[in-house]
N, CA, C and O of each residue as an XYZ file, in Angstrom:
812
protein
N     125.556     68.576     77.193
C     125.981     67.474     78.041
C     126.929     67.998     79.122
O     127.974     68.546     78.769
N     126.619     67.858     80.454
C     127.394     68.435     81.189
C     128.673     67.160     81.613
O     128.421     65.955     81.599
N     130.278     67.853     82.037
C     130.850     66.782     81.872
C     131.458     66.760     83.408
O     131.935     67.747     83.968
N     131.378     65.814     83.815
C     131.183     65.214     85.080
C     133.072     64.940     85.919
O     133.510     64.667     87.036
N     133.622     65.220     84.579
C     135.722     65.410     84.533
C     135.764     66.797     85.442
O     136.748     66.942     86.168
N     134.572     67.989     85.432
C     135.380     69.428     85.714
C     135.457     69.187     87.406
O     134.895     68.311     88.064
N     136.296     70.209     87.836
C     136.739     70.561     89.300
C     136.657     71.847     89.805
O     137.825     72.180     90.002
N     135.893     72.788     90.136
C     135.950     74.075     90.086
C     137.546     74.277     91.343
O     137.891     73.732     92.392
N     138.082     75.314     90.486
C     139.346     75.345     91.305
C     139.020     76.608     92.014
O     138.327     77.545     91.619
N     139.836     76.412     93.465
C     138.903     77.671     94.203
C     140.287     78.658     94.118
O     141.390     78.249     93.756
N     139.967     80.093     94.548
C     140.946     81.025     94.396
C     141.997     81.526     95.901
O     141.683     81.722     97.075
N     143.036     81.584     95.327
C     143.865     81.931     96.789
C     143.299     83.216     97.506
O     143.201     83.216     98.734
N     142.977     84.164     96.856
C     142.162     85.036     96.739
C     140.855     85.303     97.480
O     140.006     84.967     96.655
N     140.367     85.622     98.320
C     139.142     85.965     99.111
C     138.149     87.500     98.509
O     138.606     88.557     98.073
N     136.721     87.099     98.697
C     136.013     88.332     98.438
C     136.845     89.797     99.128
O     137.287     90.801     98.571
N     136.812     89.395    100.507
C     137.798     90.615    101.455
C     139.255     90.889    100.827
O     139.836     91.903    101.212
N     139.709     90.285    100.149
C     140.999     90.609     99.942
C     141.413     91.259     98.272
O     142.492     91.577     97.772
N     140.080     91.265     97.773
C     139.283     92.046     96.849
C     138.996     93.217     96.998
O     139.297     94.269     96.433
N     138.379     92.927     97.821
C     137.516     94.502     98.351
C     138.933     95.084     99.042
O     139.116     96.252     98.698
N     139.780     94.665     99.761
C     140.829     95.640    100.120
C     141.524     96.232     99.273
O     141.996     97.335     99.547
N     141.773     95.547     97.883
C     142.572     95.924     96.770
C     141.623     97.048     96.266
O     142.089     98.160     96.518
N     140.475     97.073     95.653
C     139.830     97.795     94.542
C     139.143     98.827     96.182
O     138.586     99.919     96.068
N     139.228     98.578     96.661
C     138.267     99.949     97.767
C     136.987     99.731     97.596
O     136.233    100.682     97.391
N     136.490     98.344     97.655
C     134.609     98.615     96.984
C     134.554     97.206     96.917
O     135.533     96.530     96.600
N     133.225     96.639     97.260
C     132.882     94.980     96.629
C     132.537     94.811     95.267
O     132.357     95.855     94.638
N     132.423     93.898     94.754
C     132.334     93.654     93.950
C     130.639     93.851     93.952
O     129.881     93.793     94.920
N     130.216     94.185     92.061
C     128.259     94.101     92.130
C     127.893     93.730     90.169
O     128.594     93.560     89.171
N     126.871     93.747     90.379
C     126.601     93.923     89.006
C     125.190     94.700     89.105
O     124.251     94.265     89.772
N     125.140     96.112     88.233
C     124.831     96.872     87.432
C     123.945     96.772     86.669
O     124.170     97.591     85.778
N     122.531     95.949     86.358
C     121.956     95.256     85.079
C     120.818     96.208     84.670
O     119.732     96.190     85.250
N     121.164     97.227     83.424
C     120.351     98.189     82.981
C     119.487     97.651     81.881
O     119.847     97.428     80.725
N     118.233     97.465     82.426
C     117.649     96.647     81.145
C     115.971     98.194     80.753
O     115.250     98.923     81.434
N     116.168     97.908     79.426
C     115.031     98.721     78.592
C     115.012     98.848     77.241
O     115.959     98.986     76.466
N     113.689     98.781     77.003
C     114.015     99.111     75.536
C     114.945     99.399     74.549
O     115.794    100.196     74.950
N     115.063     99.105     73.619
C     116.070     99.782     72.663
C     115.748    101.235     72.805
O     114.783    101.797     73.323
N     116.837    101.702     72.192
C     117.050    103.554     72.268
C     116.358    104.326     73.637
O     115.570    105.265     73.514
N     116.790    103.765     74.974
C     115.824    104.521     75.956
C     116.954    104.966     76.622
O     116.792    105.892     77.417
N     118.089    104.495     76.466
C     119.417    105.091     77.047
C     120.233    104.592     77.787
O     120.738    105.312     78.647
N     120.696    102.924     77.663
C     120.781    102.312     78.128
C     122.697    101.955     78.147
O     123.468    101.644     79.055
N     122.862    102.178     76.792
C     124.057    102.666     76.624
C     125.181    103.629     77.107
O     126.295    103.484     77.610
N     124.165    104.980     76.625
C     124.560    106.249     77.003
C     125.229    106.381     78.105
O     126.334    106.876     78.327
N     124.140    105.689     79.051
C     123.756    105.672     80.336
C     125.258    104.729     81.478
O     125.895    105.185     82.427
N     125.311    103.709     80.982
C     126.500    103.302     81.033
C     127.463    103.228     80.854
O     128.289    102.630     81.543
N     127.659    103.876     79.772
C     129.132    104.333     79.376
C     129.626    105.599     80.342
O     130.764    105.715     80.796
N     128.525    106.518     80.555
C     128.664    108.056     81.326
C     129.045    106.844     82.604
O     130.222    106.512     82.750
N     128.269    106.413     83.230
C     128.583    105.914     84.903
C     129.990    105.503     85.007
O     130.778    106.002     85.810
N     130.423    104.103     83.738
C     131.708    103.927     84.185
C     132.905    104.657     84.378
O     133.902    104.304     85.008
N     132.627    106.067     83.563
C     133.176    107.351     83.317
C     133.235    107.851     84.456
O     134.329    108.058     84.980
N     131.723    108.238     85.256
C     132.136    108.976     86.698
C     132.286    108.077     87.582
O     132.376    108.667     88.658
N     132.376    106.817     87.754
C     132.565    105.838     88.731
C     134.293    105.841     88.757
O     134.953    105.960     89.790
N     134.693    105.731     87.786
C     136.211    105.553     87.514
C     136.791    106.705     88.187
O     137.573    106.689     89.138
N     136.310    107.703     87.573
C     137.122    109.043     88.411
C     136.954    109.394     89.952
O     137.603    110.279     90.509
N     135.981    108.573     90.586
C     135.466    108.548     91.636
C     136.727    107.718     92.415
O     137.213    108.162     93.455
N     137.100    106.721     91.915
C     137.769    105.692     92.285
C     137.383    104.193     92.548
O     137.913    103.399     93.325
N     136.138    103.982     91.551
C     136.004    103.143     91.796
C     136.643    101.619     90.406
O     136.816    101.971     89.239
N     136.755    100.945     90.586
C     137.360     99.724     89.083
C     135.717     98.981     88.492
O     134.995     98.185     89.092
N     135.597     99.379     87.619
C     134.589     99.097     86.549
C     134.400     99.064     85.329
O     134.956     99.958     84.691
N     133.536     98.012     84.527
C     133.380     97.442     83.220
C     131.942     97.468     82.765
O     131.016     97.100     83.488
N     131.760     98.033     81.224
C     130.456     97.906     81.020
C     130.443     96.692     79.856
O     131.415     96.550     79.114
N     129.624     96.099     79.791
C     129.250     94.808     79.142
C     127.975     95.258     78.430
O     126.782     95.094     78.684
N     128.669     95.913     77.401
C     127.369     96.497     76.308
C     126.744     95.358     75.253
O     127.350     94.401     74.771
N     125.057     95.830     74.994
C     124.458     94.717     74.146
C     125.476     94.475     73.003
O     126.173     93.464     72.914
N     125.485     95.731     71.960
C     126.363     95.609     70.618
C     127.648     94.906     70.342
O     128.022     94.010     69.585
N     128.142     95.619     71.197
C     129.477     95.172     71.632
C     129.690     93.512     72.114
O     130.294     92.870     71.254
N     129.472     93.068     72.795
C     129.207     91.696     73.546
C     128.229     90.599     71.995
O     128.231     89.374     71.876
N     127.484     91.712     71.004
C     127.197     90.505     69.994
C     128.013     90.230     69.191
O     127.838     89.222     68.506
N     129.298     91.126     68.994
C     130.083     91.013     68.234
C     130.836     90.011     68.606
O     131.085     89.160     67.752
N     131.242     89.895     69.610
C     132.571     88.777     69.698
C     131.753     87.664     70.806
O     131.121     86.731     70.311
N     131.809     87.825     72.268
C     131.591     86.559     72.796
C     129.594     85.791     72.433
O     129.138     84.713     72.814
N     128.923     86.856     71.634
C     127.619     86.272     71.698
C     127.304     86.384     69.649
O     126.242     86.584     69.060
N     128.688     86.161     69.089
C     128.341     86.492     67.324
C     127.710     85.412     67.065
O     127.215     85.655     65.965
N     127.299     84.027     67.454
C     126.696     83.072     66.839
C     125.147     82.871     67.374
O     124.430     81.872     67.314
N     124.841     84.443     68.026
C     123.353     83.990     68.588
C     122.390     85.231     67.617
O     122.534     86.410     67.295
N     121.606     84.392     67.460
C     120.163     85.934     66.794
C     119.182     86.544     67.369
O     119.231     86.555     68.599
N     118.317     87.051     66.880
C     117.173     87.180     68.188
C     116.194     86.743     68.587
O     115.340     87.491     69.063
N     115.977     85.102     68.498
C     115.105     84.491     68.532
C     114.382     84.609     70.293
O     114.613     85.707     70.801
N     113.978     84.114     70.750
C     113.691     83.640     72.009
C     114.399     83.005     72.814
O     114.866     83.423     73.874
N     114.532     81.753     72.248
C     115.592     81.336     72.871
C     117.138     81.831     72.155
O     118.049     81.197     72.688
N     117.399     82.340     71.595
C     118.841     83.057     71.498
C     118.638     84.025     72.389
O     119.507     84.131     73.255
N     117.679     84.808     72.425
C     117.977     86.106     73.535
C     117.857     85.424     74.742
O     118.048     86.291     75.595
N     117.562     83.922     75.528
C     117.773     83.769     76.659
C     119.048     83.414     76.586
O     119.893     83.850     77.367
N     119.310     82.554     75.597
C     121.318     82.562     75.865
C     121.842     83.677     75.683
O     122.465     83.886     76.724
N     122.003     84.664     74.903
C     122.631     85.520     75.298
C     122.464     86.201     76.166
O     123.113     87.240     76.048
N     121.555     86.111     77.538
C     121.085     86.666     78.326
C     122.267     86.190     79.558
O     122.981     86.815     80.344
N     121.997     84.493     79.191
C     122.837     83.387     80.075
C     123.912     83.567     79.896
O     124.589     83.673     80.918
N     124.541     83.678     78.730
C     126.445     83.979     79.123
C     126.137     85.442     79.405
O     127.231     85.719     79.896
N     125.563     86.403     79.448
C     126.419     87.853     79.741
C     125.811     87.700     81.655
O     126.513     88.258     82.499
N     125.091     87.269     81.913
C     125.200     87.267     83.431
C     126.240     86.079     83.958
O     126.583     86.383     85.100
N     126.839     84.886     83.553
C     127.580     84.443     83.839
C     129.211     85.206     83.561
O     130.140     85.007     84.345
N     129.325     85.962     82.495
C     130.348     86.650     82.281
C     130.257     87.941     83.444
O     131.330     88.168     84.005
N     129.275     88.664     83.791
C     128.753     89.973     84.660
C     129.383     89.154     86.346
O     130.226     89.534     87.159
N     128.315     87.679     86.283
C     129.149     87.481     87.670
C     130.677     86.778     87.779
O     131.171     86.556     88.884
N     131.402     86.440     86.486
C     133.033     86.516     86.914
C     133.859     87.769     86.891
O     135.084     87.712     86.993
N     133.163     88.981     86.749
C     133.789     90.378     86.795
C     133.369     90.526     88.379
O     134.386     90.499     89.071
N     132.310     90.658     89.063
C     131.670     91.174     89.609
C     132.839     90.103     90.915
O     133.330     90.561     91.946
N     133.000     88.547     90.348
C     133.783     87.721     91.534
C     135.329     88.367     91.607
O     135.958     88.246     92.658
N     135.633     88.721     91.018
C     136.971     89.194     90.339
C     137.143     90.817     90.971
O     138.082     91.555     90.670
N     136.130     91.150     91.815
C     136.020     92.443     92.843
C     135.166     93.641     91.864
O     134.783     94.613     92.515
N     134.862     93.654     90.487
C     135.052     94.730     89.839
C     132.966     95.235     89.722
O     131.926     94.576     89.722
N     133.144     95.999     89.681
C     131.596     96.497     89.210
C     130.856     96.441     87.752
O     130.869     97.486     87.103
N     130.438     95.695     87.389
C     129.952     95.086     86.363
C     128.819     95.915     85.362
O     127.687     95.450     85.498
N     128.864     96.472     84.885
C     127.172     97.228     84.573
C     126.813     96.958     82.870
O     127.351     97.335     81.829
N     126.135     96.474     83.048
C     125.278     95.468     81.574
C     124.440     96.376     81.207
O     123.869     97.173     81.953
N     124.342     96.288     80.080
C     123.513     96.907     78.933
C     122.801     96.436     77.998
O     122.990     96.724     76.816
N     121.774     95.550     78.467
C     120.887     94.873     77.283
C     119.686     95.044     77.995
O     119.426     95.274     79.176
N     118.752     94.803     76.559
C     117.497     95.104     76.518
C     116.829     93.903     77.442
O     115.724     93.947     77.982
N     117.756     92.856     77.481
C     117.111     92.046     78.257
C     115.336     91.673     78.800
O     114.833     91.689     79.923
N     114.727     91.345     77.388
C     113.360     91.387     77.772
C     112.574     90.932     78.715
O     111.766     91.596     79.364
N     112.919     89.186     78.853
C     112.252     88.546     79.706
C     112.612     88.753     81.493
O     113.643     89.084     82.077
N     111.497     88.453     81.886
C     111.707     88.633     83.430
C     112.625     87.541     84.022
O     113.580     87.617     84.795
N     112.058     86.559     83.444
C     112.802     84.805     83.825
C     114.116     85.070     83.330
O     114.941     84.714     84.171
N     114.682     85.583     82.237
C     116.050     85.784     82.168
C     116.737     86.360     83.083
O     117.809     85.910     83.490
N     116.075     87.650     83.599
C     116.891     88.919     84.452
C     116.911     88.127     85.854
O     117.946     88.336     86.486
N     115.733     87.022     86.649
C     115.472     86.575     87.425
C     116.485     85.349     87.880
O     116.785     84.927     88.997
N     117.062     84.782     85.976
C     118.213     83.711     86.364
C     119.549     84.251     86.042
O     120.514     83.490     86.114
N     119.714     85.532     85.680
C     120.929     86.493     85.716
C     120.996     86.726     87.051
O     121.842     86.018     87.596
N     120.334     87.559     87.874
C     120.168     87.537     89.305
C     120.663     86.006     90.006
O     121.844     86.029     90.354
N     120.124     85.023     90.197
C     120.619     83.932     90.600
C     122.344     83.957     90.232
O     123.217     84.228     91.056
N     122.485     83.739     89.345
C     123.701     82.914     88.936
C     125.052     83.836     90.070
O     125.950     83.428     90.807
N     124.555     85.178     89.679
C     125.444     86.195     89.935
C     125.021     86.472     91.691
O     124.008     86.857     92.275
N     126.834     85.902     92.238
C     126.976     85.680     93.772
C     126.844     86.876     94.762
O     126.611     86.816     95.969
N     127.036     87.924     94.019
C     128.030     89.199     94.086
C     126.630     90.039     94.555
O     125.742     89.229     94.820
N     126.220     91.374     94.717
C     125.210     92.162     94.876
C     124.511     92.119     93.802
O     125.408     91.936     92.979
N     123.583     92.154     93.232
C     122.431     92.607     92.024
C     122.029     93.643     91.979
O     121.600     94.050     93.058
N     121.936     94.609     90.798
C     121.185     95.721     91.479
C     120.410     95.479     89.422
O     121.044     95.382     88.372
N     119.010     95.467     89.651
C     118.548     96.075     88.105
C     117.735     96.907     88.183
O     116.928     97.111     89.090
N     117.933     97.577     87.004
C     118.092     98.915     87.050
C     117.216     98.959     85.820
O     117.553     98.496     84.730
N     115.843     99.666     86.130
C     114.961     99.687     84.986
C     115.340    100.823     83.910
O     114.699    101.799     84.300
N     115.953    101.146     82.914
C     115.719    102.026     82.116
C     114.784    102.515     81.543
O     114.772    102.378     80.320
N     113.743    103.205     82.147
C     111.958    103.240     81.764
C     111.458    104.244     80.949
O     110.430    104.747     81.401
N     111.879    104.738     79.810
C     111.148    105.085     78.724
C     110.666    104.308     77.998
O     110.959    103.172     77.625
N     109.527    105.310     77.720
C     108.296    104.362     76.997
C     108.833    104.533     75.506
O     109.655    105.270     74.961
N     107.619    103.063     74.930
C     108.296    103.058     73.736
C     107.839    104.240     72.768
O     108.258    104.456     71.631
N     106.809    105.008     73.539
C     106.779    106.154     71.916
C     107.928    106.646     72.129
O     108.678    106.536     71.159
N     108.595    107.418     73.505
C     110.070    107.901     73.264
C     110.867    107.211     72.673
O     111.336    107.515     71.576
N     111.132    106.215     73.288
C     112.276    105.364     72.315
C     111.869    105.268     70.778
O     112.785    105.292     69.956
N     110.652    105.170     70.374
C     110.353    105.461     68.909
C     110.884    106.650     68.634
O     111.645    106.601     67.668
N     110.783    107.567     69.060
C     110.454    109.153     68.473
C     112.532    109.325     68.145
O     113.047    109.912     67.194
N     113.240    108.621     69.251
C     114.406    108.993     68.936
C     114.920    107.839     67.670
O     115.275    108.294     66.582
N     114.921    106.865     67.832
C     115.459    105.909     67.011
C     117.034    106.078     66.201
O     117.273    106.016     64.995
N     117.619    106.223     66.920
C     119.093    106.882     66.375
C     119.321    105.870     65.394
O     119.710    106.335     64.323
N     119.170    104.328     65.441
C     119.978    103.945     64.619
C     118.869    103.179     63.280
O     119.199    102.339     62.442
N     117.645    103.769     63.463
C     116.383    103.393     62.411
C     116.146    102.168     62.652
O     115.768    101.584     61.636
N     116.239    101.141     64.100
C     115.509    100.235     64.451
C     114.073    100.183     64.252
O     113.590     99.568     63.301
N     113.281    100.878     65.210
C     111.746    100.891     65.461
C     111.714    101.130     63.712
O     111.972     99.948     63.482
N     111.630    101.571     62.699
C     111.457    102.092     61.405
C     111.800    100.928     60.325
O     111.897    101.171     59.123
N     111.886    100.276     60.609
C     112.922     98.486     60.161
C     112.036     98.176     60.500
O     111.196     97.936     59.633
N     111.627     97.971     62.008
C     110.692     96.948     62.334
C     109.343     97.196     62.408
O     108.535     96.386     62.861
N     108.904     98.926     61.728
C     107.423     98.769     61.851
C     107.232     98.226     60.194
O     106.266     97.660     59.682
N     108.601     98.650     59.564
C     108.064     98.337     58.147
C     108.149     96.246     57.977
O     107.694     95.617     57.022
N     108.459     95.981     58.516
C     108.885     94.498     58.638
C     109.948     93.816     58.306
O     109.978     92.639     57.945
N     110.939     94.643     58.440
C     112.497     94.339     57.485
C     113.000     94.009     58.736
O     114.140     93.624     58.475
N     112.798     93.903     60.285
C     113.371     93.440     61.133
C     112.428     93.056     62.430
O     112.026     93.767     63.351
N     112.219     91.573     62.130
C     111.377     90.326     62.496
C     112.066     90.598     64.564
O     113.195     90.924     64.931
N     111.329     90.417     65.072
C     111.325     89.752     66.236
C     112.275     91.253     67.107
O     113.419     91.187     67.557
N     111.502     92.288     67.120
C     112.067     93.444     67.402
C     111.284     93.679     68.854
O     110.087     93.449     69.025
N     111.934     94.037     69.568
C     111.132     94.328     71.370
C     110.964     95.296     70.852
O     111.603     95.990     70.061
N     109.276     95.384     71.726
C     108.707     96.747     71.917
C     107.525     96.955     71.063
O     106.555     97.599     71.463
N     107.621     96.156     69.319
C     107.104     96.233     68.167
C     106.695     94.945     67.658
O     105.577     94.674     67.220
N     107.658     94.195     67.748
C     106.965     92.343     67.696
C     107.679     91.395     67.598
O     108.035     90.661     66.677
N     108.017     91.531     69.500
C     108.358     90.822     70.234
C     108.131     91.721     71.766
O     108.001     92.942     71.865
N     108.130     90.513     73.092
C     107.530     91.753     74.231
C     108.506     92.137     74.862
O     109.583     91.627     74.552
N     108.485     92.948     75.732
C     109.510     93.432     76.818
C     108.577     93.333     77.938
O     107.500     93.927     77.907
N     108.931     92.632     78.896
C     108.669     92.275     80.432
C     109.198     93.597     81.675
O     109.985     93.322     82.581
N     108.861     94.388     81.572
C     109.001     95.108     82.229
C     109.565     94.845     83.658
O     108.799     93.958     84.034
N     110.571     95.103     84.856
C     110.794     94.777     85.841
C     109.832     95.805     86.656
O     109.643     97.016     86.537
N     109.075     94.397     87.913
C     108.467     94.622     88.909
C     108.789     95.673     90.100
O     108.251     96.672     90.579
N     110.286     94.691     90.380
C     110.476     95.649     92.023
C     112.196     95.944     91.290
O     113.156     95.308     91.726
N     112.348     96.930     90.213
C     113.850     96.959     90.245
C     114.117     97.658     91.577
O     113.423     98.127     92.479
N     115.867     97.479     91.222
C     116.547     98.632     92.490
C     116.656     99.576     92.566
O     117.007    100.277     93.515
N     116.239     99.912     91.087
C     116.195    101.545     90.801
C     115.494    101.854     89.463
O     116.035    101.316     88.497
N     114.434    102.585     89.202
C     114.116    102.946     88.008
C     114.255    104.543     87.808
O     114.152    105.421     88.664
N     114.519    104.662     86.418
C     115.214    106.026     85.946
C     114.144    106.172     84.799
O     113.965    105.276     83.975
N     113.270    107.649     84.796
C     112.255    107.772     84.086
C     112.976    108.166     82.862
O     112.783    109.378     82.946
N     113.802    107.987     81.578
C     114.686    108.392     80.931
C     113.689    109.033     79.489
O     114.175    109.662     78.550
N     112.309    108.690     79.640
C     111.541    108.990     78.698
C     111.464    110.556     78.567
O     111.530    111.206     77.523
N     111.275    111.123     80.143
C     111.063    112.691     80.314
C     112.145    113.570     80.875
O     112.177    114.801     80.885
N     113.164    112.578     81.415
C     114.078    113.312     82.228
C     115.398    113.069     81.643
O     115.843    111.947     81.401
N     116.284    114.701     81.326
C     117.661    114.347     80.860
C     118.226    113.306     80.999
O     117.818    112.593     81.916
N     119.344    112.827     80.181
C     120.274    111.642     80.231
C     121.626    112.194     82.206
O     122.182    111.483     83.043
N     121.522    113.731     82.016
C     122.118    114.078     83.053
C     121.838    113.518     84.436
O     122.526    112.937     85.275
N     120.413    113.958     84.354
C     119.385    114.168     85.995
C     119.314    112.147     86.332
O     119.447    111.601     87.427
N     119.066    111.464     84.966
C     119.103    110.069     85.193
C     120.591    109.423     85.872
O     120.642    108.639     86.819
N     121.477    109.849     85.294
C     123.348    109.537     85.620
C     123.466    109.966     87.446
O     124.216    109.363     88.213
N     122.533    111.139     87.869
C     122.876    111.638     88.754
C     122.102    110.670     90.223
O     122.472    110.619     91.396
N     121.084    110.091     89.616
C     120.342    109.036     90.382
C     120.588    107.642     90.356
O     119.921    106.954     91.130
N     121.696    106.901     89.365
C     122.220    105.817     89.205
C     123.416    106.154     89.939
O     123.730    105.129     90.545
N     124.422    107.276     90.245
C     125.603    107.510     90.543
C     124.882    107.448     92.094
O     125.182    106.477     92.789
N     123.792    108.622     92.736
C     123.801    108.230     94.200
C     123.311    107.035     94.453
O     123.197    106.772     95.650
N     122.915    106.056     93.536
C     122.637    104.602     93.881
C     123.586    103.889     94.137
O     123.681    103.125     95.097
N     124.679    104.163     92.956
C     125.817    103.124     93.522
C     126.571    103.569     94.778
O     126.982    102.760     95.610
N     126.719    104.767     94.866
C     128.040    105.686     96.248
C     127.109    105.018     96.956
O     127.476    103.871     97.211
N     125.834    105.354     97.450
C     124.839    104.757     98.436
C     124.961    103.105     98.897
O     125.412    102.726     99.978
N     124.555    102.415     98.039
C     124.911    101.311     98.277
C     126.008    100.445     97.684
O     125.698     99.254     97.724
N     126.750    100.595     97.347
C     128.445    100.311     97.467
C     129.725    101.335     97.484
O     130.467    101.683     96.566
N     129.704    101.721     99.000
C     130.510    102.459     99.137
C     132.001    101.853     99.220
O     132.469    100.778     99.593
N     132.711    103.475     98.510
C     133.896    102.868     98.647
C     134.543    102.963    100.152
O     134.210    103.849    100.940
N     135.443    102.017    100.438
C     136.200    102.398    101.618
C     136.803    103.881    101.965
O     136.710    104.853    101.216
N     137.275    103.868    102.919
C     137.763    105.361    103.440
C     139.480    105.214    103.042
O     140.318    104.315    103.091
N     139.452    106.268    102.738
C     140.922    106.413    101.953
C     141.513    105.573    100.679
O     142.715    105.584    100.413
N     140.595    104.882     99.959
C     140.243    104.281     98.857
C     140.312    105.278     97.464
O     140.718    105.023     96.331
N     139.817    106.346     97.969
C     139.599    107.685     96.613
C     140.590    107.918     95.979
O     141.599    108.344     96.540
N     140.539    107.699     94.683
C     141.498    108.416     93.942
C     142.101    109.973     94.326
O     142.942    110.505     93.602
């Protein structure tokens, strides 16, 4: 029920007066792929060299994010579109807030990533994490795919449930054949490329 009492209060605060503080606009980051294709890894390393770069950034990991703001959702269909729906509404109050946002879920459906995109005011960038699923099988760090071929874990992407692959991302990273390095090094000239920081901004 939506309640018809709220007032969105606006901020003294301007996008520009953001971007003068942090040296950079604000964006969101949205790495979506399979389980185990490196999606994590992958984001944790960026906010690592983004930071030392000088830039202010947050990763909004799947695991992490089910634990506390998404612990009452499962993996149904519609649970994975709500939890789809608060972490892009949470992605675009970081992203309003000046900061660089970079998400980490498997995010299957297209219509989800399509109304994550909407919501979020700020730049979009998604970012296909594209190993295939025999790779992501073959690694299985945490014995997912192996759960779910035996049937001990119902409604598993990749195995049975689908993954929607993105059409026109902003960037796809072949992570199936190519180091976790050589991938970091093509997400890093994506972001310097298109969100540069200001001049004299650098740490």
């Amino acid at each position: 029920m939506k309640n018809a009492n709220l007032t969105s209060v606006p901020h003294a605060l301007t996008a520009r007066h953001r971007q003068a503080h942090y040296g950079h606009s604000g964006a969101v980051l949205w790495l979506t792929g399979l389980s185990a294709s490196g999606k994590s890894t992958l984001s944790m390393a960026l906010e690592l060299a983004l930071t030392r770069l000088g830039y202010s950034c947050y990763v909004l990991d799947g695991d992490n994010v089910r634990k506390g703001l998404n612990a009452n959702l499962g993996f149904s269909a519609r649970d994975r579109t709500e939890n789809i729906r608060r972490v892009g509404e949470a992605a675009a109050l970081f992203a309003d807030a000046g900061l660089i946002c970079i998400t980490a879920f498997i995010s299957p459906y297209r219509i989800d990533r399509a109304n994550a995109r909407r919501s979020i005011r700020q730049a979009f960038h998604e970012i296909h994490v594209a190993a295939d699923l025999a790779s992501c099988e073959a690694r299985d760090p945490k014995g997912l795919y192996k759960q779910a071929r035996s049937g001990d874990l119902p409604d598993f992407t990749g195995v049975s449930a689908p993954y929607e692959p993105p059409e026109h991302p902003e960037l796809r990273l072949n992570t199936g054949n190519e180091s976790i390095e050589v991938s970091l090094q093509a997400l890093l000239q994506h972001v310097v490329t298109h969100i540069p920081l200001s001049k004299g901004s650098h740490h």
